[in-house]
Structures are given as structure tokens and as C-alpha cells.
C-alpha positions as CSV (number, residue, x, y, z in Angstrom):
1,X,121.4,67.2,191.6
2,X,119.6,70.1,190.3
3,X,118.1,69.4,186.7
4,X,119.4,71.6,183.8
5,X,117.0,74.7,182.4
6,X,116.3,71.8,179.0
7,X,115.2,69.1,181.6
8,X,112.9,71.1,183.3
9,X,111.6,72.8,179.9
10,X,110.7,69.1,178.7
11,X,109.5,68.5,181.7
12,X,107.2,71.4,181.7
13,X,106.4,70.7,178.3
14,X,105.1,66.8,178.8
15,X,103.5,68.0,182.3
16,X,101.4,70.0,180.4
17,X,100.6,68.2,177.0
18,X,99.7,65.5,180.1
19,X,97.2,67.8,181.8
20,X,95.4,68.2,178.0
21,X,95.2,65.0,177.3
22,X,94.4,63.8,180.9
23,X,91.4,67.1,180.8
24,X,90.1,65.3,177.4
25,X,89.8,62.0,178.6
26,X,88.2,62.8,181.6
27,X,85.4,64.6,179.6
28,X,83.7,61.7,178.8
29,X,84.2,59.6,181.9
30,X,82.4,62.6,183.5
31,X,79.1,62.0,181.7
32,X,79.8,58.4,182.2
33,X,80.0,58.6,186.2
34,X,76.6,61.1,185.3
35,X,75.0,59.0,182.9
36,X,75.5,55.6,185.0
37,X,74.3,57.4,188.0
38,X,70.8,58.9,186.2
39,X,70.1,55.0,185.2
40,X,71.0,53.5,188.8
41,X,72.3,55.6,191.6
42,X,74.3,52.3,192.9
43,X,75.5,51.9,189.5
44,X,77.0,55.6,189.4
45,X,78.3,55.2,192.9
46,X,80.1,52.3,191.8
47,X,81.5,54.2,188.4
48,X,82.0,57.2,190.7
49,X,84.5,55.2,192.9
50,X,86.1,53.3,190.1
51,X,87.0,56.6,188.3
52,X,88.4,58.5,191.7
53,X,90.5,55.4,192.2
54,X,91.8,55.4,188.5
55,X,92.3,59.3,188.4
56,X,94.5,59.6,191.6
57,X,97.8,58.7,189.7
58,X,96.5,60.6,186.8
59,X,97.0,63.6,188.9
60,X,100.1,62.6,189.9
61,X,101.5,62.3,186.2
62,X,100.1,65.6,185.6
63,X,101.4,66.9,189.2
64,X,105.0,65.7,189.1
65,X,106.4,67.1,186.6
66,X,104.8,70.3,186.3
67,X,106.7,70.9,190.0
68,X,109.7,69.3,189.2
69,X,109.5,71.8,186.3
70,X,108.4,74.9,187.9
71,X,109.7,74.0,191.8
72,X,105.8,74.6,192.6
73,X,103.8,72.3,194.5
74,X,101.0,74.8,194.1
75,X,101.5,74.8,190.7
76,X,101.8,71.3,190.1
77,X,98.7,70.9,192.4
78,X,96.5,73.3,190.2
79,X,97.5,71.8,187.2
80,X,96.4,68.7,188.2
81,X,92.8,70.0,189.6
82,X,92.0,72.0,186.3
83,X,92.6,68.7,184.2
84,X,90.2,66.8,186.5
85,X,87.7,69.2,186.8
86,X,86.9,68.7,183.1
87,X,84.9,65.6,184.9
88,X,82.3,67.1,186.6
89,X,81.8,69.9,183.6
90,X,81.6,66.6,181.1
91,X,78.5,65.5,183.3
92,X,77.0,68.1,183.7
93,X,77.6,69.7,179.8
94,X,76.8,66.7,178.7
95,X,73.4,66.4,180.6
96,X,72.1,70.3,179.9
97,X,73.2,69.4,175.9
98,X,71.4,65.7,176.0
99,X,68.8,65.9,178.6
100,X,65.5,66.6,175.9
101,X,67.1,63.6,173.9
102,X,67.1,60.7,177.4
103,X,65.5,57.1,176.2
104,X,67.2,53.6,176.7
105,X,68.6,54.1,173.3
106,X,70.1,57.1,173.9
107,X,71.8,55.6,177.3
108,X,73.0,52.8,175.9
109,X,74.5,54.6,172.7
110,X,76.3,57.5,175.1
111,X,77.5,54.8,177.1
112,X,79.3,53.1,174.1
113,X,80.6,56.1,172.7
114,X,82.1,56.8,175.8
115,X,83.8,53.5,176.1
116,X,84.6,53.3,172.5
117,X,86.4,57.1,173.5
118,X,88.5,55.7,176.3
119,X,89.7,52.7,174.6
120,X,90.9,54.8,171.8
121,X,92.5,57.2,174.1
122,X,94.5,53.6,175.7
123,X,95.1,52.4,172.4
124,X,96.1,55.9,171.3
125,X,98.6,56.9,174.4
């Protein structure tokens, strides 16, 4: 059955408030991935892989109902790539803002920040 124009409204509506919230907790695990990798390249291979694995049906919950919204798998498709591509600009930001600053403190002090962000974002959700 074909959903009513306030189903697909909501479902607009939570397909995007997903892709936020999905964009800002990707942030940090980008300069995780990049922060793991500059102190062990195995290390961020290993975080790299972990994080593609876990992000896969974040994409989904940010893909489905943005088409099931819209009728778009295009649009469901770019909303999904814009909130994960906050990843790779959280590295990379993160690096060009903290770069002058790298010691073994400063590692290990980003790193915890980082997990202390994405257990608040899974306590917070």
C-alpha cells in the first residue's frame, strides 16, 4: 500500500534528523580511524575495517527512509554518502587543526575524547 503524504513527511523528517546525527558521530571516528593509523598503520587498518563494517547499516538507516520518503534511490543514496563523508573530513580537519600539537599525550587524550564522544552519542540515542 502506498504510504499517506504524513507517513512519508515523518519519514523524511527522521531520515534526515538520522543523516545529522549519523554526519556528527562520524566526525570523530574519522580522526579516530586517522589518529590510530598515524600511531600504527596495522592499528588504523584494523580501526579502518571495524568502522566500514559498523557504518554500512548506518547508511542504511539514513538511506531507507529518505527513499521510502522521497521514492528516490538516488536521493536516499546521497543522503547517506554526505553523512559518511563527514569521516574522512573529521581526519583530515582534525589533523591540519592538531598536527603542531602531536606527542603521546596528545594521542592518548584525542583518543579518549573520541571514545568518551561515541559512548555518549550510544548512551544519548
Amino acid at each position: 500500500s502506498t504510504a499517506s503524504a504524513a507517513e512519508k513527511a515523518r519519514l523524511g523528517k527522521m531520515g534526515a534528523l538520522t543523516s545529522v546525527a549519523i554526519a556528527l558521530h562520524n566526525f570523530p571516528e574519522g580522526l579516530a580511524v586517522f589518529m590510530g593509523t598515524l600511531a600504527d598503520p596495522s592499528l588504523g587498518t584494523a580501526i579502518a575495517i571495524a568502522v566500514a563494517l559498523h557504518n554500512m547499516p548506518e547508511g542504511v538507516c539514513v538511506a531507507v527512509p529518505i527513499y521510502h520518503s522521497s521514492g528516490s534511490k538516488a536521493r536516499g543514496f546521497v543522503y547517506a554518502l554526505l553523512s559518511g563523508l563527514t569521516e574522512p573530513i573529521g581526519g583530515l580537519l582534525g589533523y591540519a587543526v592538531l598536527e603542531p600539537f602531536f606527542t603521546d599525550l596528545v594521542f592518548g587524550v584525542l583518543f579518549a575524547l573520541v571514545g568518551g564522544i561515541m559512548v555518549f552519542i550510544v548512551l544519548h540515542e
